[in-house]
C-alpha positions as CSV (number, residue, x, y, z in Angstrom):
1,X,91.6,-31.9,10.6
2,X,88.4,-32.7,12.3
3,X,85.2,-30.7,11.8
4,X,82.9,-30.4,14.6
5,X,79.5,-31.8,14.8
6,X,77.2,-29.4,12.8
7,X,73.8,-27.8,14.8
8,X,73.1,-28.6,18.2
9,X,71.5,-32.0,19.8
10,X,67.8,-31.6,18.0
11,X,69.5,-31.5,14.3
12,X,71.7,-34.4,14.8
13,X,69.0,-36.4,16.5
14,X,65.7,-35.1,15.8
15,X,63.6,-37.8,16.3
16,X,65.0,-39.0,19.3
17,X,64.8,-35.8,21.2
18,X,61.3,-34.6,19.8
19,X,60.3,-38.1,21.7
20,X,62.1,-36.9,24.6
21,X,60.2,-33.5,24.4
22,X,56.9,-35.3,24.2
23,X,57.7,-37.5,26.9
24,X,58.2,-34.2,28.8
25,X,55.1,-32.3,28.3
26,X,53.5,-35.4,28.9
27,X,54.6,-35.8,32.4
28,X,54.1,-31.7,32.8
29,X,50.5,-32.2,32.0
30,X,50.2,-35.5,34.0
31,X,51.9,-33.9,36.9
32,X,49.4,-30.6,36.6
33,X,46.4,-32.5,36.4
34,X,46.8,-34.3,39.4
35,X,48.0,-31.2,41.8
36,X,44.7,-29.4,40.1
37,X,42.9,-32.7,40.8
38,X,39.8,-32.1,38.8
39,X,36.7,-33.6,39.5
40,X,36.8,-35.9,36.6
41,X,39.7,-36.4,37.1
42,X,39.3,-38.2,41.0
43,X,36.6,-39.7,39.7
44,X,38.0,-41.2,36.6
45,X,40.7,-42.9,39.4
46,X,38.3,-44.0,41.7
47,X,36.4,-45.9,38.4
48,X,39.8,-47.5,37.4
49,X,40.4,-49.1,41.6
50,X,36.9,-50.7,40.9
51,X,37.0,-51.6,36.9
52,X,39.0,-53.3,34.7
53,X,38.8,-54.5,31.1
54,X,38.2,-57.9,29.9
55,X,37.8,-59.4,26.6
56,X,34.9,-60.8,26.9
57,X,32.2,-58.3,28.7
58,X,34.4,-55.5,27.7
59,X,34.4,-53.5,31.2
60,X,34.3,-55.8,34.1
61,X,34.7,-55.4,38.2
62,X,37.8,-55.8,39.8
63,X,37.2,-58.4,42.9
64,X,37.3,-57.0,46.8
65,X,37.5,-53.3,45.6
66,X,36.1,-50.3,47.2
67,X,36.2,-46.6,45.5
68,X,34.3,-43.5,46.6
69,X,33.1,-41.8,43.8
70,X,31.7,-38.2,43.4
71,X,31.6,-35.8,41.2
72,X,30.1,-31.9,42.4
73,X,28.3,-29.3,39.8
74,X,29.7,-25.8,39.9
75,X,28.3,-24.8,42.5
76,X,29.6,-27.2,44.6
77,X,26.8,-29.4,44.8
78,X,27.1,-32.8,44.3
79,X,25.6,-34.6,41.2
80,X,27.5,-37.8,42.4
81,X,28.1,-39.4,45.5
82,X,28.2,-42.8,45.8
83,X,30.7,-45.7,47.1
84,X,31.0,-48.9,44.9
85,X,32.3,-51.9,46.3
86,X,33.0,-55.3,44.9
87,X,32.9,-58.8,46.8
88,X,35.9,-61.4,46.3
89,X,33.9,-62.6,43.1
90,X,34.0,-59.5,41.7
91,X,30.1,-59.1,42.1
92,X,28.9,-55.4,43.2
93,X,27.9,-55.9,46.9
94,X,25.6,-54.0,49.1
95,X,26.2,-50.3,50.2
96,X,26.6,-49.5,53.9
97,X,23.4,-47.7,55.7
98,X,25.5,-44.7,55.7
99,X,27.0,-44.6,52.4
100,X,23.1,-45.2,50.8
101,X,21.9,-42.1,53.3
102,X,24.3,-39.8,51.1
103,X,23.4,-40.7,47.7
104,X,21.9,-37.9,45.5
105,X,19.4,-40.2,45.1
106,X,17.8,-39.5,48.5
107,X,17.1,-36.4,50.3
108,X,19.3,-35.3,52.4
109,X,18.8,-33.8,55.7
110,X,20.0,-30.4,56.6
């Protein structure tokens, strides 16, 4: 005579499918944050397409990268607009004219 399996999938296996469930909510949250798409959030990705880590100097530029990066106050204002780009040596290059006439910086005309 056979008994079946007591309690349901989390009691036989509970590490395995608490990971699972983690995993989950994980993805959830990953997948919410980036429909929201937050301000920090944009401008957190645009930093990551222009940085990257190295052992040595810690943060370091990634080479022939562009990102646009901006982040806007509540009211919609922005506190940061700015485009970073990187030559093929990874060195920061030289904003266009157009992308220096829009930096908070600056005045802007209205």
């Amino acid at each position: 005579m056979t008994h079946p399996r007591p309690g349901g999938r989390f009691e036989r296996h509970p590490r395995l499918t608490g990971a699972g469930l983690v995993v989950l909510a994980l993805l959830v949250l990953e997948l919410g944050l980036r429909s929201a798409a937050p301000g920090s959030l944009r401008f957190a990705q645009g930093m990551r397409r222009v940085h990257r880590y190295s052992r040595v100097a810690r943060v370091d530029l990634r080479p022939s990268q562009s990102a646009a990066l901006r982040i806007d106050r509540e009211d919609g204002q922005p506190l940061f607009d700015f485009r970073l780009s990187t030559g093929a040596e990874g060195f920061r290059i030289e904003e266009t004219a157009a992308s220096v006439a829009r930096s908070p910086l600056r005045p802007r005309d209205r």
